[in-house]
N, C-alpha and C positions, 0 to 999 in steps of 0.2 A: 543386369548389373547397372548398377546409378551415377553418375557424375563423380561421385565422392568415392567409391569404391573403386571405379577405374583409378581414378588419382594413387589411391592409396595403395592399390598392386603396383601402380608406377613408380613410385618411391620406394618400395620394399624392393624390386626389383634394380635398381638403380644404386641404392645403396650395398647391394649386396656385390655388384659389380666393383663398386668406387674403391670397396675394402681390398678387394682381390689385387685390382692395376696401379690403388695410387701406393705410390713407393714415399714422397717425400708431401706432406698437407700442407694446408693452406686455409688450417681452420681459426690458425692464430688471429685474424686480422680484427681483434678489439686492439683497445688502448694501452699502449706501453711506450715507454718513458725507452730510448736507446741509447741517448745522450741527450745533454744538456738543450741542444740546438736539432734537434731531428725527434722525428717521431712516428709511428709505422699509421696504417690503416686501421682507422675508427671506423667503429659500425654508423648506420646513419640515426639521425639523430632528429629530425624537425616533422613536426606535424606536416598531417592534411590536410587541405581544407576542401569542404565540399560544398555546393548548393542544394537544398531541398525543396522537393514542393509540398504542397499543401499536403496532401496525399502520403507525402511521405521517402516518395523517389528521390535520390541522388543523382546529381548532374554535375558537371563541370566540377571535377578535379583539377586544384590547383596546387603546385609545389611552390615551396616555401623559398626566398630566396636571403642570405645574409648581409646582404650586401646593397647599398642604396643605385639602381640600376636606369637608364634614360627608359620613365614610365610611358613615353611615345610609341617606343619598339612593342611593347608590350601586351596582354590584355587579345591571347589567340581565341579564348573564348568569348561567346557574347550570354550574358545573363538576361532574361528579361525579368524585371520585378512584379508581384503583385500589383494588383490595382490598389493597394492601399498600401502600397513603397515597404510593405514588411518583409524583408526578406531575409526568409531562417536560412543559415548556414551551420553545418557540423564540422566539428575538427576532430578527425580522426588523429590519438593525442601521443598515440606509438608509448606509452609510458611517460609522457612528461604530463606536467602541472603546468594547467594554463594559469597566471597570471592575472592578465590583462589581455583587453580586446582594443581596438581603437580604430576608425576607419576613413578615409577619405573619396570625396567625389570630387574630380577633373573635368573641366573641358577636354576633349581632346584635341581640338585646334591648337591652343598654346599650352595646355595641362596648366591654365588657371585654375585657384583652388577655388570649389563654390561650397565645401562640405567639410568641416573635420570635427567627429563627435568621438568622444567615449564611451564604449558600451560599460554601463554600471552594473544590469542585470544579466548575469546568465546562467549556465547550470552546466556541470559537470557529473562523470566518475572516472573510473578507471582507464577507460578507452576511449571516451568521446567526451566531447562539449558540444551543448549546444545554444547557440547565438541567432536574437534576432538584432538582424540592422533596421530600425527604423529610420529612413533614407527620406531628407526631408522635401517638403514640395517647393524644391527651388529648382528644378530641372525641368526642361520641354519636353513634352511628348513626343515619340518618334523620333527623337536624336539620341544618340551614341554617347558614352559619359566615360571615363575612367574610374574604375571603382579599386581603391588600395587599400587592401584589410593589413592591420597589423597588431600580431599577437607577441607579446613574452609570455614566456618560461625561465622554469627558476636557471635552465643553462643556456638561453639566450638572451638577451634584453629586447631586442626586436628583429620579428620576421616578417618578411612583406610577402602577399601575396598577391597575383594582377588580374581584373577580366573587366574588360567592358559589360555595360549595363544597358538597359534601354528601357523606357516605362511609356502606355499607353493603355489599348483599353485589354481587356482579357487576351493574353497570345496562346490560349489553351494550351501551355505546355506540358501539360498530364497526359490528352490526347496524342502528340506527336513524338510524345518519349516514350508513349503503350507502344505506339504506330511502327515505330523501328526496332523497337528490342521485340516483338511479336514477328517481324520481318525474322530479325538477326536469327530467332529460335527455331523455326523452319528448315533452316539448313542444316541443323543438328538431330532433327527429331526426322527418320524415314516415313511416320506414318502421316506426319504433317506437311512434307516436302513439297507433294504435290499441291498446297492451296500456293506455292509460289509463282504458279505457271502466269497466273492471272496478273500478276505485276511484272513479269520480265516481257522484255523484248526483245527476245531471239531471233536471230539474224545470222545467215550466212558468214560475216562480216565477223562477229564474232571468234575469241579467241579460246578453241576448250584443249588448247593442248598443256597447260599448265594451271596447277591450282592454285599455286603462289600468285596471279592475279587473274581474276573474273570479274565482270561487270555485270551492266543490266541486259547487254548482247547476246552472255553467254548461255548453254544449255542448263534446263535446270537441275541434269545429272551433274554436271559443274559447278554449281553453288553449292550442290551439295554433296561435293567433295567426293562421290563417285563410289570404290568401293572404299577410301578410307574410314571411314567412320569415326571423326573425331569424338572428343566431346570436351565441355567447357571446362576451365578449371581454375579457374579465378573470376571473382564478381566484376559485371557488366555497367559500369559507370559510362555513360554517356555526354558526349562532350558539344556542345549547339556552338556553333561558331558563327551562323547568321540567321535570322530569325526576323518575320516580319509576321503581316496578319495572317498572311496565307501561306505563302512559302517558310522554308526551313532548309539550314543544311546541318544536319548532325552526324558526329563521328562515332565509333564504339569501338576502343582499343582493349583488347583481353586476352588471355592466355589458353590454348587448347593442348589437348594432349592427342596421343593417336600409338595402337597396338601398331609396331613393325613385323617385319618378316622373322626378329631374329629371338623371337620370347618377351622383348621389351618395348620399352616407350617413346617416340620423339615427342619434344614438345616443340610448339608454335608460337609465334606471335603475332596474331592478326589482326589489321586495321581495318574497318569496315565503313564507309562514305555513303550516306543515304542524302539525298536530298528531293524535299518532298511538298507537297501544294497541298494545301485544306481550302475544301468550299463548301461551307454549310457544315454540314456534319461529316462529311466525306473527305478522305487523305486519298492522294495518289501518289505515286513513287514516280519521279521524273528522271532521275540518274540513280545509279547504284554502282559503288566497285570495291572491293576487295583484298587487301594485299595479304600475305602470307607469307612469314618466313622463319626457317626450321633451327634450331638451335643445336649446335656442334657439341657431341660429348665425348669426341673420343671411342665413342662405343660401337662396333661394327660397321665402323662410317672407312675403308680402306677397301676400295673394291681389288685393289692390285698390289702389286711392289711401287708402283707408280701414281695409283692415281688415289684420291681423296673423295669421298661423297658428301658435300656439304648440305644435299637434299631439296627438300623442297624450297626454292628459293622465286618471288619477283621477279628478277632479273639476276643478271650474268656481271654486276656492276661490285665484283670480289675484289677487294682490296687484300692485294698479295705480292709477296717478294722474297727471290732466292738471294744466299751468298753467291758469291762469283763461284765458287767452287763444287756450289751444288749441294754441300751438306744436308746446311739447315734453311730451312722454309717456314718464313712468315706470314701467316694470313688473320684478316679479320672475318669472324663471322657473327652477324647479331651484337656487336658491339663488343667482343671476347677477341683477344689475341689471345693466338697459338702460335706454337715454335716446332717443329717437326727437326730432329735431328736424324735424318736418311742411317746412317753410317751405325747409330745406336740403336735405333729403333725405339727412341725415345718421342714422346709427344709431351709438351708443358703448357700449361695454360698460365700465360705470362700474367694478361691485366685484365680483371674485367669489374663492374661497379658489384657487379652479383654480390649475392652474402648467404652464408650457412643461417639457418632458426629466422628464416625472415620469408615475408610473401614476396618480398622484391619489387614492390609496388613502387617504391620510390628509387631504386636501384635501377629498373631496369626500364626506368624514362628514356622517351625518345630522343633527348636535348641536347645528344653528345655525341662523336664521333671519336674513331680513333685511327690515325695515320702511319701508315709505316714509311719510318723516314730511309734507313738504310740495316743490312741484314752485313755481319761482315762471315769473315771464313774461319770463326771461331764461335759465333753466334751470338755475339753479342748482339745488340740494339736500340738504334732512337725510335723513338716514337713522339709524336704530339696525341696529347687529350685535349679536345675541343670542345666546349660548350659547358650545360650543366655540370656543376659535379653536384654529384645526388651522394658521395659520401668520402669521408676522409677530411683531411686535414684546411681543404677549401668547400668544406660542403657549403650547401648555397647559395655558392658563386658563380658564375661564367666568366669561365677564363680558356687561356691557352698553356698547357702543363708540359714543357719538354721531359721527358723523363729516357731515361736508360737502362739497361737490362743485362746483366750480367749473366751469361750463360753458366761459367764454372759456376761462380757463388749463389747460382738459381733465386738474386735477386733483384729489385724494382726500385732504381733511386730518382725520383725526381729534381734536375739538374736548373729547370727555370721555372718559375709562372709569372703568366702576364693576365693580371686581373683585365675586365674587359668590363662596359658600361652598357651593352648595345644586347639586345636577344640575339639567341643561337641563331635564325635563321637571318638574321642581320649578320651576325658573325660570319657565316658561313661563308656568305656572297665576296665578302671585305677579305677573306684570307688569301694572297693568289698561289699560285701554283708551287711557291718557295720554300720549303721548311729541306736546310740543311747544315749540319753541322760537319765541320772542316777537323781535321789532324791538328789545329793549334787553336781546336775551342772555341771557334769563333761559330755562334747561330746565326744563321740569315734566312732571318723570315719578311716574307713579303706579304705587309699591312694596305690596304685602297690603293695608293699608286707609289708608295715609299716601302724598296730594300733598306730594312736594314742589319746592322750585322752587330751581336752584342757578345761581347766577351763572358763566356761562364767564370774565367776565373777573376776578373776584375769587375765584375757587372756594370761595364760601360757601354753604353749603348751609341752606333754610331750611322747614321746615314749613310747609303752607299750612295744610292741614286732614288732620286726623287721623280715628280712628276709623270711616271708610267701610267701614259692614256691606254686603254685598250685597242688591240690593234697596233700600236709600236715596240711589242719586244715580243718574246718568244722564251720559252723555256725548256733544257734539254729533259729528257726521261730521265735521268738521273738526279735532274735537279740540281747539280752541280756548276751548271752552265745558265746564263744568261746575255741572251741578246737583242738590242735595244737600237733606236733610233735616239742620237745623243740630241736632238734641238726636239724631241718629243712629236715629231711628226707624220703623220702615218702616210701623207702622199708628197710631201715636199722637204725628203732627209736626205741631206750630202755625205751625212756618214753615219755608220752603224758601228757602236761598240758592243767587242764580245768581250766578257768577261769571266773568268775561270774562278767561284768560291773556294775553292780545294786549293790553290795554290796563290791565289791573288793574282795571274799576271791578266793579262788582258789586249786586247786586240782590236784594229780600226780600221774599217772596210772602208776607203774614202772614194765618194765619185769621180769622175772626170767630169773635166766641163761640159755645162751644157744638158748632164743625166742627174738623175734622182735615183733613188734606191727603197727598197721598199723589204721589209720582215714579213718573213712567209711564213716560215716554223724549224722546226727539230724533228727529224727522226733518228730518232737513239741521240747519237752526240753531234749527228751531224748538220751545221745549221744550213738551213734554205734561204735565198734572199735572189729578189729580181729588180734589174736596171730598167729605165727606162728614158726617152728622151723626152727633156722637158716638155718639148713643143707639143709632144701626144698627148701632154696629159689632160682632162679636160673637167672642167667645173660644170657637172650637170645641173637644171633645175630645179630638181629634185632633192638636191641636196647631196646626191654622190657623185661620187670624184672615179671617171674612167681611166686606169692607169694600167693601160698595154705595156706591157715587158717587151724586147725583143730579146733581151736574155734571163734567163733563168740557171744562179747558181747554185751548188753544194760544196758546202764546205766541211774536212773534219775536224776534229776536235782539235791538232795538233797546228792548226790554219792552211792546210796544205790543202787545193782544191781538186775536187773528187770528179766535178761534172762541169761543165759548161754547155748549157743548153740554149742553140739559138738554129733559128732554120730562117735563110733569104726569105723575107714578105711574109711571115711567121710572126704573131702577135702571142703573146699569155694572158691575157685578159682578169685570169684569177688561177690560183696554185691554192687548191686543199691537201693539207697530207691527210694520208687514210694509211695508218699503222706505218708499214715499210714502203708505201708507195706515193707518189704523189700524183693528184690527178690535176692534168695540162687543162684549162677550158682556151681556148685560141681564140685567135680572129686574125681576118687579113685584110691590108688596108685599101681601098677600090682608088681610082684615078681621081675622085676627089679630093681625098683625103678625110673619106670616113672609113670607118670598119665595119665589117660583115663577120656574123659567123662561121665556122667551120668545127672541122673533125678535132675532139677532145684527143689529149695523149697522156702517158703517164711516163713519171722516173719511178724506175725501180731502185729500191737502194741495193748497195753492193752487199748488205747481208742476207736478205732476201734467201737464195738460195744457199745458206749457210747451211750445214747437213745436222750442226749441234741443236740437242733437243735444248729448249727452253723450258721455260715455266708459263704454263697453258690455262684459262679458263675455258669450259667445253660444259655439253651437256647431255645428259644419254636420257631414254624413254623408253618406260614400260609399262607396260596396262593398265597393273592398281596405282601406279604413286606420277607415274605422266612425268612432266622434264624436272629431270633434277640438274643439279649445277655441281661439276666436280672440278677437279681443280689436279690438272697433271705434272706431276714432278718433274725438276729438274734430274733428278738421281733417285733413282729408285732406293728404297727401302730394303736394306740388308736382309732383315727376318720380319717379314708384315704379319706372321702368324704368332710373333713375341713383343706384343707393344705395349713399350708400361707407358704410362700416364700419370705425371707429377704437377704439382701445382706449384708456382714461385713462391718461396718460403716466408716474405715482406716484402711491403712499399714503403719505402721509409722518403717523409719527407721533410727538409730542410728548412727550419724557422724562417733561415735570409736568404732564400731562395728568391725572393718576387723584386721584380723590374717594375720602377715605377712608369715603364711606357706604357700608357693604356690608349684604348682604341675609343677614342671618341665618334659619334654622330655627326 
């Protein structure tokens, strides 16, 4: 049976299930008009663009952005041009009419313009265009350039698209795009598996107890995927991010499918990393690694009344959160919220970019995350969308989407967006630990080093505290709490403010003469912070600053202190929390008046041995599918053997919804 035929039992198979569990759809999400000022979930809407070589290969996919964006951040890909600057690109056209082409080349030092032509010739049909850019010779060889294509359509006026460029003598890129996608295919085919021995480098060291990530270490029963037996099921576009004469590092993001135990299908979504040396006519593979991760359906994923199989995942890095009361259970998987109602036996697939009649090739981009802000005891919920939107009402843009979730009304209303200038992984870094909205509507999200707090019903936007260096504040697991060194200090602060989002009041740990204070962290709500006396503290050459504690506090949330921790000729030298514990590193001080090490200690906090179950990320292992990542309940599941599965009914979003605070560079 062949690639297409596996697919194609997977969807009959799939579909036939979807008819049986789903009770309420979620296949409305085209365009409709809900009011004057609001509007649900548009399919997506913008071209491809792709690179081609001579030959004919596709590389470097780029997504279209709507919005004028800092082209510095930009440009993950690296293009190399022909020796004669011709370089064909296709746009894949989704249904639309191209227009116009138009293109730019940048410095990328200042993103000086050195280039901006109009393409007059090209060629179309139904599904594709295609375009040459003749790129003229006013760039240097072996330097890096910004290249910014821009196409209209008759329903956009202009889309941008980003990748760096580089021109020199021939970078044989037909060779080294055979070179990895002939790699990539190895690991799907049994009879070809074994010419892979010859490029791994297996080693002890090596990690084959999880398929969700392998490298060039690993066995090459592990590359290839053991007794799974995937196979591919979306086309293999390959992405070159750095490219010289000899060396290369290229990606290959794609979609695989795989028969389960239970008559049906999971699918995958895997990233593949080669990076590889050509000398003469010969490629080697220098690094290799793999990530893998299994897409959540609802379908035979409940090993218990308790616990969740989320499958074959990367890592253990679940973004999950119960009500206080246990009900209902929020988790992200593959970039899809779910809502687990324990008590109904209800499962709902809240938000995800996915779309019904589509390959999801633009949907189901990397460039986005999704947060869960807080879960309550009725199920409601905040959430943030971060990054691309690949479709809907801000499709692309990169932004920051607060939205809300109505459990009764089973639906999705976006309550802010914050347009943003900077790429997702620029964004990413810049967001800190903050995103919470309070009982009187107030959002506090924390942008570089500035809280701040903007009212949804008056969209005022207002500074709480500024200037947060890394290392001077701390933030609770709830995220409701923050605490800060008020002169921005990390080794010489006389006082610490706590302050409470939920309620506004706020709190001030001041020194005594003569000591300094220092932000340790949060476990649960309770903050950590250690005294010390001035005179110990000391300015190394190195650039860091020795600051022995001789006490170490805990504080809770109501300001009432939990611990005080000091022992005679007892130094703390440094306090990591590690979940519910924190670990002591010491030192004691000799008759000089230097310090020496000594024996490490830890605080346990007081819930530690709490006997209530929580909500668990965990992982179990078995022969054909190796560690999977599940996810254990706070409250178990009424009737696990009666689970329907409903999908949110709309996203509706609000015209005057966006805050002019944008996040600059």
């Amino acid at each position: 049976m062949d690639n297409r035929e596996n697919a194609t039992y997977k969807y009959i198979i799939l579909a036939v299930a979807f008819m049986v569990t789903v009770v309420v759809t979620f296949i409305s999400m085209n365009y409709e008009t809900s009011a004057i000022s609001t509007m649900t979930m548009t399919q997506a809407t913008l071209p491809v663009v792709m690179m081609q070589t001579e030959e004919g290969q596709l590389y470097n996919r780029l997504y279209g952005y709507t919005q004028k964006v800092d082209a510095s951040m930009m440009g993950e890909t690296l293009t190399p041009l022909p020796t004669d600057k011709k370089l064909s690109v296709v746009v894949d056209l989704y249904g639309q009419e191209l227009e116009g082409v138009s293109y730019k080349v940048r410095d990328l030092s200042d993103l000086s313009l050195i280039e901006n032509t109009k393409v007059e010739d090209y060629t179309q049909d139904e599904s594709r265009a295609d375009v040459v850019l003749n790129i003229k010779n006013l760039i240097d060889n072996n330097k890096e350039y910004l290249l910014e294509v821009t196409i209209s359509t008759k329903k956009q006026e202009e889309i941008y698209y980003y990748t760096r460029i580089i021109s020199g003598t021939d970078f044989q890129v037909q060779d080294k795009l055979n070179y990895v996608l002939e790699l990539n295919s190895y690991a799907y085919d049994q009879t070809q598996l074994k010419n892979l021995t010859q490029y791994l480098e297996t080693t002890s060291s090596g990690d084959n107890s999880n398929f969700g990530k392998v490298n060039i270490h690993s066995k090459q029963s592990q590359v290839g995927w053991g007794e799974l037996g995937p196979f591919i099921e979306s086309d293999r576009i390959p992405s070159i991010t750095q490219i010289g004469q000899e060396t290369a590092e290229i990606t290959i993001d794609y979609m695989v499918g795989a028969e389960n135990d239970n008559n049906s299908y999971d699918t995958y979504r895997v990233k593949d990393y080669y990076k590889i040396r050509q000398s003469g006519s010969k490629l080697y593979l220098l690094d290799y690694e793999r990530e893998a991760g299994q897409y959540f359906d609802g379908q035979n994923d409940f090993l218990s009344s308790s616990k969740i199989n989320l499958g074959i995942q990367p890592d253990t890095d679940v973004m999950a959160q119960a009500s206080d009361n246990g009900q209902y259970t929020a988790f992200v998987s593959r970039n899809t919220l779910w809502e687990l109602d324990s008590d109904n036996s209800e499962l709902t697939k809240v938000f995800s970019f996915d779309a019904e009649d589509s390959d999801n090739i633009r949907e189901r981009g990397s460039q986005h995350e999704i947060r869960i802000m807080s879960v309550s005891d009725e199920g409601s919920l905040y959430f943030l969308i971060c990054g691309y939107m690949s479709r809907g009402a801000h499709e692309g843009e990169i932004g920051i989407s607060l939205c809300s979730y109505n459990y009764g009304e089973n639906v999705v209303q976006e309550e802010l967006y914050l347009p943003v200038d900077v790429s997702y992984e620029s964004m990413e870094e810049r967001i800190g630990g903050i995103a919470y909205v309070n009982d009187n509507n107030l959002f506090y999200i924390l942008i570089d080093d500035t809280l701040y707090a903007i009212n949804l019903i008056s969209r005022e936007v207002m500074t709480e505290v500024s200037g947060l260096a890394q290392g001077t504040y701390a933030v609770s697991k709830g995220r409701n709490m923050i605490a800060y060194s008020e002169n921005h200090s990390q080794y010489d602060t006389d006082s610490i403010r706590i302050f409470n989002m939920q309620d506004g009041t706020d709190y001030t740990i001041r020194a005594d003469a003569g000591e300094k204070l220092k932000v340790l962290g949060y476990i649960n709500s309770d903050f950590i912070y250690g005294i010390a006396d001035a005179e110990d503290i000391v300015s190394e050459g190195d650039g860091n600053t020795f600051f022995p504690m001789y006490q170490v506090n805990i504080m809770a949330s109501d300001y009432t202190m939990q611990k005080e921790y000091n022992e005679p000729g007892i130094y703390v030298s440094n306090a990591i929390v590690d979940k519910l514990r924190v670990n002591l590193y010491r030192v004691v001080k000799n008759a000089d008046g230097s310090f020496s090490e000594t024996t490490m200690d830890q605080l346990i906090n007081r819930e530690e041995n709490s006997t209530s179950d929580g909500l668990v990320i965990d992982t179990i292992s078995t022969t054909n599918r190796k560690t999977e990542v599940i996810l254990v309940l706070k409250k178990a599941i009424s009737n696990v053997n009666n689970i329907t599965v409903r999908y949110s009914d709309k996203m509706i979003f609000k015209k005057d919804e966006t805050s002019d605070l944008l996040m600059k560079h």
